[in-house]
C-alpha positions as CSV (number, residue, x, y, z in Angstrom):
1,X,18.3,27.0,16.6
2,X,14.7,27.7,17.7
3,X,12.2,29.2,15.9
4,X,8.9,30.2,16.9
5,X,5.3,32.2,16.0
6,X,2.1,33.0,16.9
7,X,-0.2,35.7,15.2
8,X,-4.1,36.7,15.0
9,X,-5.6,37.0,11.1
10,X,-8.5,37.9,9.7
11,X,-9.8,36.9,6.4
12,X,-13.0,38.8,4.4
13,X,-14.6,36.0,2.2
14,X,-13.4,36.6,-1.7
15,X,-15.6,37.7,-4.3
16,X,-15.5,34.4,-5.7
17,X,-16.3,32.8,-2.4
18,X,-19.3,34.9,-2.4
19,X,-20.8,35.5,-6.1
20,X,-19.0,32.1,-8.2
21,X,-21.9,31.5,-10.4
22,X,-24.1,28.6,-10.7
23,X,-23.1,26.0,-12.5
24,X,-24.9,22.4,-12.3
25,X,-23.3,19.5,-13.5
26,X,-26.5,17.2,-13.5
27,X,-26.1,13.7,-11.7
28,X,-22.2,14.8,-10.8
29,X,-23.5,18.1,-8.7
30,X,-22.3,21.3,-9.4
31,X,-21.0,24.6,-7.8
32,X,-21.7,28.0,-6.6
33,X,-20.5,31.0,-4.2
34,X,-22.5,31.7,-1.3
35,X,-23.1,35.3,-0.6
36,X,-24.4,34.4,2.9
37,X,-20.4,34.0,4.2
38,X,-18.9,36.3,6.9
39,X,-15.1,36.9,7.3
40,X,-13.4,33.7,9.1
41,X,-10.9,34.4,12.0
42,X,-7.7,32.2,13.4
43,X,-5.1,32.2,16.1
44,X,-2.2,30.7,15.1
45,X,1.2,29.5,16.4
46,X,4.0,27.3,15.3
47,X,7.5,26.1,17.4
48,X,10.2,23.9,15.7
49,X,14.1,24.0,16.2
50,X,16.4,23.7,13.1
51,X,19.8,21.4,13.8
52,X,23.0,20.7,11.6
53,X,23.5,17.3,12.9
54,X,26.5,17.3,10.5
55,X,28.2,19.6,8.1
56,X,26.3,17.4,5.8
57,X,22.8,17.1,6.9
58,X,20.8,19.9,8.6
59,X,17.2,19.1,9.8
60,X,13.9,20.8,11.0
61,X,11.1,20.1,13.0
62,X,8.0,22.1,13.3
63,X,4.6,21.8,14.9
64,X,1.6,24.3,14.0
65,X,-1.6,24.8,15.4
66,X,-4.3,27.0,13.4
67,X,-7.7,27.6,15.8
68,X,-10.2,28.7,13.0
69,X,-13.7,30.6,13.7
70,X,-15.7,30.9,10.7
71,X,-12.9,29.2,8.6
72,X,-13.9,29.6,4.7
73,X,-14.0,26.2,3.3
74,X,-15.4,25.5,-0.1
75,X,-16.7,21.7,0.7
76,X,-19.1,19.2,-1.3
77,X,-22.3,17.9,0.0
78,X,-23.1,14.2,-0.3
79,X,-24.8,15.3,-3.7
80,X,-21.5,16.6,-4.9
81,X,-22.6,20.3,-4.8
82,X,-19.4,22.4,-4.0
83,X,-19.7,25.9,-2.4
84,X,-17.8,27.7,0.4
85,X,-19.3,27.8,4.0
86,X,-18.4,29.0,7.3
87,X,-17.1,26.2,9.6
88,X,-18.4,27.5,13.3
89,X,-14.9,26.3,15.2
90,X,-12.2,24.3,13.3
91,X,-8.4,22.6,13.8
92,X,-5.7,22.3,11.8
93,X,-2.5,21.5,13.3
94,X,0.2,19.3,12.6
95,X,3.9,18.1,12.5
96,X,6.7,19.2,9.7
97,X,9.8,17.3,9.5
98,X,12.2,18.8,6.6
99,X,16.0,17.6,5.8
100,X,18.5,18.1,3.6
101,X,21.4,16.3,3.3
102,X,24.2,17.2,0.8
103,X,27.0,13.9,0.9
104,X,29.0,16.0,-1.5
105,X,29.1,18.8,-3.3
106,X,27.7,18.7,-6.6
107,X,24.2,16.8,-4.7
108,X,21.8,17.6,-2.9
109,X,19.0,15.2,-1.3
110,X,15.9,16.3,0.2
111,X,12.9,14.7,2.4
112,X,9.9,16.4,3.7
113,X,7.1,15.0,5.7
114,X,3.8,16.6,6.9
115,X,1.3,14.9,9.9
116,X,-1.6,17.0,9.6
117,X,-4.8,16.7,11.6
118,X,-7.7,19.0,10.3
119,X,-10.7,19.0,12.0
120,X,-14.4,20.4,11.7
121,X,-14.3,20.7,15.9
122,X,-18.2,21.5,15.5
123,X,-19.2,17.8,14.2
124,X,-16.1,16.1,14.7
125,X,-15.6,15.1,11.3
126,X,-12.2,15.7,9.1
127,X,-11.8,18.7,6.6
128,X,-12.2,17.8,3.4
129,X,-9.1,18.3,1.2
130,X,-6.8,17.8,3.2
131,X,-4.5,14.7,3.3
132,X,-3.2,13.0,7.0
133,X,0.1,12.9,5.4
134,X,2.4,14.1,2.5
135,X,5.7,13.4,2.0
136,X,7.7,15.2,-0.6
137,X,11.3,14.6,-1.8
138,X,14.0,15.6,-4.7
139,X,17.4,14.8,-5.7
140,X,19.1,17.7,-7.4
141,X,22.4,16.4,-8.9
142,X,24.9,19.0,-10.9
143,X,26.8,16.5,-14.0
144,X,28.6,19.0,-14.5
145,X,29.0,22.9,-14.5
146,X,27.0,23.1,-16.8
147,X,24.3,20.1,-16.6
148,X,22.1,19.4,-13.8
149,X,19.5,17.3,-13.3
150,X,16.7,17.8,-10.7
151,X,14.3,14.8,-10.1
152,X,10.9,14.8,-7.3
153,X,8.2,13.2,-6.1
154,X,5.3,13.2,-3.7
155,X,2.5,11.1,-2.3
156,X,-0.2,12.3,-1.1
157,X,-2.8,10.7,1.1
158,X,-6.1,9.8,1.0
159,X,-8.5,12.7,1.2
160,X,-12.4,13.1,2.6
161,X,-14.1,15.1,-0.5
162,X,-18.0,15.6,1.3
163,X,-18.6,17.2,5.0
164,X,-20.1,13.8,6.0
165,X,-16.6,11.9,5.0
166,X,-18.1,9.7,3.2
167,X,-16.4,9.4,-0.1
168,X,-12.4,9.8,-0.3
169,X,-10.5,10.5,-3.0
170,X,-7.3,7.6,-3.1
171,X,-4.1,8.6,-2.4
172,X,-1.2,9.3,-4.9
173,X,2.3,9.9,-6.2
174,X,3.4,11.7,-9.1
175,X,7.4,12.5,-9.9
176,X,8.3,15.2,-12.2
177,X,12.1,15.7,-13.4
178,X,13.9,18.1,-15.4
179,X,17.8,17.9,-16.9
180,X,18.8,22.2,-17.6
181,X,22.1,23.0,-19.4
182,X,23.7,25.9,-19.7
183,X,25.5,26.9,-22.5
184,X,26.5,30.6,-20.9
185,X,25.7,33.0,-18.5
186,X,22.7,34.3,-20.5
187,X,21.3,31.6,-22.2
188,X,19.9,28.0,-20.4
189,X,18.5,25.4,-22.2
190,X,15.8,22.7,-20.3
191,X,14.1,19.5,-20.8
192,X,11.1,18.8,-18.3
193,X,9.0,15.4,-17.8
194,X,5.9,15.8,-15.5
195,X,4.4,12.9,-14.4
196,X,7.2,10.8,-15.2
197,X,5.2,7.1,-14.8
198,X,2.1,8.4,-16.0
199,X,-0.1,8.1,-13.0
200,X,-4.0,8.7,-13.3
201,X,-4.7,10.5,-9.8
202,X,-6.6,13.7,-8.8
203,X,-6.4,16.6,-6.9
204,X,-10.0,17.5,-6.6
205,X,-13.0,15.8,-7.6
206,X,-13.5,15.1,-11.4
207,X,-10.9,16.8,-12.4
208,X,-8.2,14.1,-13.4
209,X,-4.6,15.2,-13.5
210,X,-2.7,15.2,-16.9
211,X,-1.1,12.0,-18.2
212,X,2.8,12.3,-19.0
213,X,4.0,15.6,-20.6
214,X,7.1,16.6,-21.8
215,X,8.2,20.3,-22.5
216,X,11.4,21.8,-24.0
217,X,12.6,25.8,-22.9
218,X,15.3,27.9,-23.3
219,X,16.1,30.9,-21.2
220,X,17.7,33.7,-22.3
221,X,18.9,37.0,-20.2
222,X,20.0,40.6,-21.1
C-alpha cells in the first residue's frame, strides 16, 4: 500500500517565541524570546509504502522532506544564551522505517528507526536538537487476560546544542516498563518503572533527566 503527502504551512511565531523573559544564568548563559521573529514557512512532502510481508509482520517505510523559510528555531549561541531565531532557508528530511511483528497472539514486538538529516542550508551547519538517528522499540506481552506487561526503549543520538556545532550533547538510552492488571471492566490497577537502569542523560542542555522512578495507579471507570 502506498501512501503519500505534500502540503504548504505557515507558522506565526508564539508568544513565547517572542516575549519569554530574560532570564540569565551567569557563566551557564541564559534565555530569552525575541520579538524581532517573523512567521516561518515550509513545503512539505512525504512517500512511503506499508507491506504485510506476513500475516505476522507488517512493515513501513517512509521518507520526508520539510523545505523551511524562516523556520523558528530556539538555538544557543557558543555562550550558551538560548532564544528563537529565524533560520533564512533550512532542511529537514529523512528516512522512517516502522515494524511490527506479532509471532503470536498474546505479543506484540515493535522496532522503529528514524535517519534524519536537518540542516541550516544558509551556513551549512546541522540544526541543533536534533539527533541523526533514533531508534525506538517495545515488547508488549499479555500474561494473561488480565496481566500485561509492556516494556520500551530508545537511543537517541548525539545532538549539536550551539549554531556553530561545536558542543554536542552524548547520545542515550533510557527504557521505561509498566505491568497493568485488571481486576474488571471498570477498574485497572498499574505498576510503572521509568528509567528502568537509571541512566544520567539529557534532553536539553542542563536540564538532566530524572534518575529511576517508580509509580503505582489504579483506574477506575463509570
Amino acid at each position: 500500500k502506498f501512501h503519500g503527502l505534500w502540503a504548504k504551512s505557515f507558522r506565526a511565531p508564539t508568544f513565547n517565541d517572542l516575549y519569554w523573559p530574560r532570564e540569565d544564568w551567569g557563566i551557564w548563559g541564559g534565555v530569552e524570546g525575541n520579538s524581532s521573529l517573523q512567521p516561518e514557512t515550509a513545503k512539505s512532502y512525504e512517500a512511503g509504502i506499508t507491506a504485510a510481508l506476513t500475516d505476522k509482520l507488517e512493515t513501513d517505510i517512509t521518507y520526508f522532506n520539510n523545505k523551511f523559510k524562516g523556520l523558528i528555531a530556539w538555538q544557543s549561541d557558543s555562550s550558551f544564551w538560548y532564544r528563537p531565531s529565524n533560520v533564512s532557508t533550512a532542511l529537514i528530511q529523512g528516512i522512517e522505517f516502522n515494524s511490527d511483528y506479532l509471532p503470536f497472539k498474546k505479543l506484540k514486538l515493535n522496532f522503529n528507526y528514524t535517519y534524519l538529516k536537518a540542516e541550516d542550508t544558509t551556513i551549512n551547519n546541522w540544526l541543533t536538537y536534533r539527533p541523526r538517528n533514533t531508534y525506538k522499540g517495545y515488547v508488549d506481552y499479555s500474561l494473561t487476560d488480565k496481566l500485561s506487561l509492556f516494556i520500551d526503549g530508545r537511543y537517541v543520538s548525539k545532538r549539536f546544542i550551539t549554531i556553530a556545532n561545536d558542543t554536542i550533547l552524548k547520545g542515550y538510552f533510557v527504557s521505561n516498563g509498566n505491568i497493568k492488571y485488571k481486576l474488571n471492566d471498570s477498574t485497572e490497577f498499574a505498576f510503572a518503572v521509568n528509567n528502568i537502569f537509571d541512566k544520567d542523560y539529557q534532553e536539553e542542555y542542563n536540564y538532566p533527566m530524572p534518575g529511576t522512578s517508580c509509580l503505582v495507579s489504579a483506574k477506575l471507570t463509570f
